[in-house]
C-alpha positions, 0 to 999 in steps of 0.5 A, spaced: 731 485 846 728 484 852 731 480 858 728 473 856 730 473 849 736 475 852 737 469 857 735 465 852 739 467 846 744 466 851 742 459 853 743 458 846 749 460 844 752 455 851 747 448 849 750 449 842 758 450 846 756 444 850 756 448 857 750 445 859 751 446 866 750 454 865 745 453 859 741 450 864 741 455 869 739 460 864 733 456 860 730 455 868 732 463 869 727 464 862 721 459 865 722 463 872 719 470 869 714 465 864 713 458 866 708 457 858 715 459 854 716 452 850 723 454 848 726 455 855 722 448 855 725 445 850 732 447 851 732 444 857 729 438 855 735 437 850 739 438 856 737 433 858 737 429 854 745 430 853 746 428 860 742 422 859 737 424 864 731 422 861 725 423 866 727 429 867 727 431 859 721 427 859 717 432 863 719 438 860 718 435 852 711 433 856 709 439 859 712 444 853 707 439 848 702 440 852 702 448 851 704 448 844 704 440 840 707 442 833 713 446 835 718 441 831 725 442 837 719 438 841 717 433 838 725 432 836 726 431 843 720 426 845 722 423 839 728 422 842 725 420 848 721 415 845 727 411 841 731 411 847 725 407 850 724 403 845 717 405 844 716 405 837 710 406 836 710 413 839 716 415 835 712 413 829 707 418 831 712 423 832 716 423 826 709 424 821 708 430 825 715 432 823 714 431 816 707 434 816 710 440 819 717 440 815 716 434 808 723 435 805 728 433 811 730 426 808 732 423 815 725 424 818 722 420 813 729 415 813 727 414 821 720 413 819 722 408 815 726 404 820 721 405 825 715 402 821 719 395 820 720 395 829 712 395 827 712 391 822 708 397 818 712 394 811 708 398 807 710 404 810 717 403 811 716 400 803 714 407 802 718 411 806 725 409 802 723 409 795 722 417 798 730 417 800 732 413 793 727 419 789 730 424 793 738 422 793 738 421 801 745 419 802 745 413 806 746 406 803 742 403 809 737 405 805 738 401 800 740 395 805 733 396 808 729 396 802 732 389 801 730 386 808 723 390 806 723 386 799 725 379 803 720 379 808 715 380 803 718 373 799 721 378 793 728 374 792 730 379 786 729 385 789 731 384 795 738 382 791 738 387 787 738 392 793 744 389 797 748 389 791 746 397 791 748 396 799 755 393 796 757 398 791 755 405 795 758 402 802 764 398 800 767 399 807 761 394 809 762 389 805 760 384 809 753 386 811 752 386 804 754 380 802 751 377 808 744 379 807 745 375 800 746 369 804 741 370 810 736 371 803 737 363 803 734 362 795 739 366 793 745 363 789 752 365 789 755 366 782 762 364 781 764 371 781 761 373 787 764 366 790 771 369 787 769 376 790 768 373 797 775 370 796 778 376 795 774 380 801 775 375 806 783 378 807 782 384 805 786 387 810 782 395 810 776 390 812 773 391 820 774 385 824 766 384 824 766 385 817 772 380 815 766 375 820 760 377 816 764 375 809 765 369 812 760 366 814 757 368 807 763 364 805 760 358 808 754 359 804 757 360 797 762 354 798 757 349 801 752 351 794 758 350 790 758 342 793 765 344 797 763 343 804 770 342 807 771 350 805 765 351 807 766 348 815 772 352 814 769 359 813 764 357 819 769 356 823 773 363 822 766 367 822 765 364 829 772 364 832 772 372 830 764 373 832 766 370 840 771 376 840 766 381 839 759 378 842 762 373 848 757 368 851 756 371 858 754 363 860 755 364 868 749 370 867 744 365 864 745 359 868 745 364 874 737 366 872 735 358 870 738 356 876 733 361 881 728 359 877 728 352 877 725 356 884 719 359 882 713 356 884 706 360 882 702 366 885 697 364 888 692 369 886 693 367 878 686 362 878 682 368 882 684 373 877 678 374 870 681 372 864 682 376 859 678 377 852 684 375 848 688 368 848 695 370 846 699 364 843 706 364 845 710 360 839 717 358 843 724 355 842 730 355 840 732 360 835 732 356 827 727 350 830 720 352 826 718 358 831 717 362 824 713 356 821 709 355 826 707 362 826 706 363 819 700 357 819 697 359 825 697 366 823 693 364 816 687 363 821 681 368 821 681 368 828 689 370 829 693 376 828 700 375 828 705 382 831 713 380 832 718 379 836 716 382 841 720 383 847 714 385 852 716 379 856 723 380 857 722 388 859 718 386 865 722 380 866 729 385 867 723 391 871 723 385 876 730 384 876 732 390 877 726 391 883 730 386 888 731 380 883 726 376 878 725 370 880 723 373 887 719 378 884 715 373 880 714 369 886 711 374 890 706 378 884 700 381 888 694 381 883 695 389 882 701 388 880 699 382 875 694 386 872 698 392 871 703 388 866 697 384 864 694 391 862 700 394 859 702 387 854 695 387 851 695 395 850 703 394 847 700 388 843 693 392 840 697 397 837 699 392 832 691 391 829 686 396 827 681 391 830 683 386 836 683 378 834 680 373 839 688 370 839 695 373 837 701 370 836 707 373 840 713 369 837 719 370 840 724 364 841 727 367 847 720 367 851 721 359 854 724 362 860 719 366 861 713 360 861 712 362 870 711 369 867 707 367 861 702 363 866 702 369 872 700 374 867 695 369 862 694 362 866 690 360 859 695 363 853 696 357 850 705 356 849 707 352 843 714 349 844 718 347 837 723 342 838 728 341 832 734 336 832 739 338 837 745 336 831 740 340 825 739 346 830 746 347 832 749 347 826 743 352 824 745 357 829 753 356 828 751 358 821 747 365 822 750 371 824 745 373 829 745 382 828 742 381 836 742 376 842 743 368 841 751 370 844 751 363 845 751 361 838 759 364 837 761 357 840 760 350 840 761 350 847 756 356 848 750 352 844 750 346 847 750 349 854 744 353 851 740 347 850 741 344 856 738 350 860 734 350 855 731 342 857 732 344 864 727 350 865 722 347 860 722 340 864 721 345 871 715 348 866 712 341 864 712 340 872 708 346 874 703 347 868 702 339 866 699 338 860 699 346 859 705 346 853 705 344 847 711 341 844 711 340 837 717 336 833 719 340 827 721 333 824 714 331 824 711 337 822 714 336 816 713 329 814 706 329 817 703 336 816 696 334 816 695 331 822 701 336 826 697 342 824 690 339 826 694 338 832 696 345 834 689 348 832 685 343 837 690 345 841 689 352 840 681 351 841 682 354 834 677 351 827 680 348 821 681 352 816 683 350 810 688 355 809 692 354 815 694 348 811 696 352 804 699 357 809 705 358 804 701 362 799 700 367 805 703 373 801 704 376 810 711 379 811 714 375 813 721 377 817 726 373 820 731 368 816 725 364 815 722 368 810 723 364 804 722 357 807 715 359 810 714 361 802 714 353 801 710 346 802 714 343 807 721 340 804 724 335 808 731 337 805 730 340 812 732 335 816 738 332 817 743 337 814 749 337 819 750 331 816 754 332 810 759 337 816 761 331 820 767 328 817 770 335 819 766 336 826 765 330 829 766 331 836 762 336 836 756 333 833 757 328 837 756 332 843 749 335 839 748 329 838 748 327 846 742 333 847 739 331 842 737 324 844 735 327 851 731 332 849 727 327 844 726 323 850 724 328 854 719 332 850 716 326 846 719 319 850 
């Protein structure tokens, strides 16, 4: 054996040990006497990477790929590196190269799946299940995914069938099982399942999440079977277990509104060009009508639709961590903004074969970042949906959130949410008067018509008449909403908290209060 092969069989043996320190040392002592040897390099990129020094794995995965681009511990590695950056269109690239070079392993094509649905490829991640049902990949999360791929695609049954699929393999997440049903909003709980659920709910072998989950199903099931006391019960136990776990951190969020009610805008913005593509920003409270707006809009020739996308809220925190947001904001050269610009229209192109005039970016969360919308885009065109504060509330105190929106957990957490949430958007109507478009979701649905005329006009859109039937658009669609954006517009939308007031009063009094204000403000 010569000396390399020694070196590196021996930093081998100690990576596998977990003696990273002295692997390193004998990797380096290979590349030392040949610097092209991709199994030193890839060795110490995964040393790295287990010590979560990623540049640093980065750089050897890069320049081992460079020699040679189809070694499989190389491409394991940048994917690795692409999953912890949350690039997933890297990752997706990454894992049809290890599945070319080794089709049988069942967790690429796992992996494949779930990165296809982060890139809304549900045709694909659709595909890429079905592989681990025919080849007996052993993992529930499989079925649950094929479920939420069948919601999103307006499938009620099958998307049914595959989280009671979820329930019998994975008995110990009953919850998520059973939360799924609920979150799929057309599905009805059977008398059974409602039994069921009772019996779940103080099974003592179930984690604390997972008895919150059953719960918050259980406010579903009670409230279709007409038992609304049961039901507020259920809501109020899922939420009590839920704010242990996911606490709102309210001194945080008001700290960030607070500095920027500061922000006034970079004064090179009017002498930058504009871009080719008009990107339409669909903002508000979560359950308020983000996913309707979205779904008629996209129903235009002229519109692509992507995600949630988080581009925003990334830049947001690389601002934060270089000397603070709203500082940093305030003082973008015009380099810099085309820099970020740059590197959103490059994310966001990723999502289409051939680029649109406009693309919608509908992620609710964006109404704190309007300065930093109108910095990098002064003609994107915002679109505020405004929802009775009562109905939204209860909304929100009704779903369980897999991510974010901690504040939903507590009635106090919500109405502290709404009122920063008027207070910025008022700062924002100040600085770009005339430039935000808010749209009452309550007269959206009863006069579609001339709301929907509204939002094109404002968009500089044409009328399309399938903008107007935009619930025959067969998109995915992949939020709670899914269903009923499959749908005419349904008053039966408004006014639902009522039923919950004889048992809540107080705090639907103080939504209330929000709610008066936040009419006058947007519409008074």
């Amino acid at each position: 054996m010569s000396i390399i092969n020694q070196y590196l069989s021996q930093a081998e043996s100690l990576f596998k040990s977990k003696n990273y320190s002295s692997a390193r040392i004998y990797a380096r002592k290979v590349v030392k006497r040949d610097d092209r040897h991709v199994g030193a390099l890839a060795l110490l990129g995964h040393i790295h990477l287990q010590q979560q020094q990623y540049a640093q794995a980065e750089s050897y995965f890069v320049s081992a790929v460079s020699i040679e681009p189809h070694t499989v511990s190389v491409l394991t590695g940048l994917l690795a590196i692409a999953e912890v950056k949350q690039d997933f269109f890297s990752a997706k690239g990454y894992l049809e190269q290890l599945i070319n070079l080794q089709p049988q392993v069942g967790q690429y094509r796992y992996k494949l799946g779930l990165v296809a649905t982060k890139v809304a490829d549900m045709a694909l991640a659709e595909h890429s299940f079905e592989w681990c049902v025919e080849h007996d990949f052993e993992e529930p999360a499989v079925q649950l995914n094929l479920g939420h791929i069948y919601k999103a695609k307006g499938d009620t049954e099958r998307a049914a069938n595959f989280y009671h699929q979820y329930i019998q393999l994975n008995p110990k997440q009953v919850g998520v099982g059973y939360w799924s049903l609920a979150d799929l909003k057309q599905y009805r709980f059977s008398a059974n399942d409602l039994a069921l659920l009772q019996n779940f709910a103080s099974e003592a072998s179930l984690s604390k999440q997972n008895q919150g989950l059953v719960y918050f199903a259980l406010c579903k099931a009670y409230e279709q079977h007409q038992q609304i006391d049961k039901a507020c019960e259920s809501m109020l136990l899922a939420n009590q277990i839920m704010a242990v776990y996911r606490p709102f951190k309210q001194p945080l969020f008001a700290k960030i509104v607070l500095s920027l009610l500061g922000h006034t805008p970079s004064p090179h913005i009017d002498s930058l060009p504009t871009t080719s593509q008009t990107p339409i920003f669909i903002v508000g409270m979560p359950r308020s009508g983000t996913t309707l707006v979205e779904q008629i809009l996209a129903c235009h020739s002229m519109v692509g639709a992507t995600d949630e996308l988080p581009f925003m809220e990334r830049f947001a925190l690389q601002m934060d961590m270089s000397g603070g947001y709203q500082s940093q904001l305030s003082q973008l050269s015009a380099n810099e903004i085309m820099q970020f610009r740059q590197r959103y229209l490059t994310e966001v192109d990723h999502y289409f074969t051939e680029a649109p005039t406009y693309v919608i970016d509908k992620n609710p969360n964006n109404f704190l970042h309007i300065g930093l919308i109108k910095s990098l885009f002064p003609q994107a065109k915002i679109i505020n949906v405004v929802r009775n504060t009562v109905d939204n509330g209860l909304s929100v105190f009704k779903q369980f959130f897999s991510f974010g929106h901690d504040y939903s957990y507590s009635f106090t957490g919500i109405t502290s949410y709404w009122q920063h949430y008027l207070d910025i958007m008022a700062h924002w109507d100040k600085l770009y008067p005339n430039e935000i478009l808010h749209v009452c979701f309550e007269q959206l649905v009863r006069e579609p018509d001339s709301q929907i005329q509204r939002m094109l006009d404002y968009c500089g859109l044409t009328t399309q008449a399938q903008c107007f039937t935009f619930y025959e658009s067969d998109r995915a669609v992949l939020t709670p909403s899914a269903s009923q954006v499959r749908q005419p517009m349904n008053p039966k939308a408004i006014g639902q908290a009522a039923k919950y007031q004889p048992f809540i009063a107080a705090e639907i009094a103080q939504l209330d209060a929000i709610a008066k204000k936040a009419s006058q403000q947007f519409f008074g």
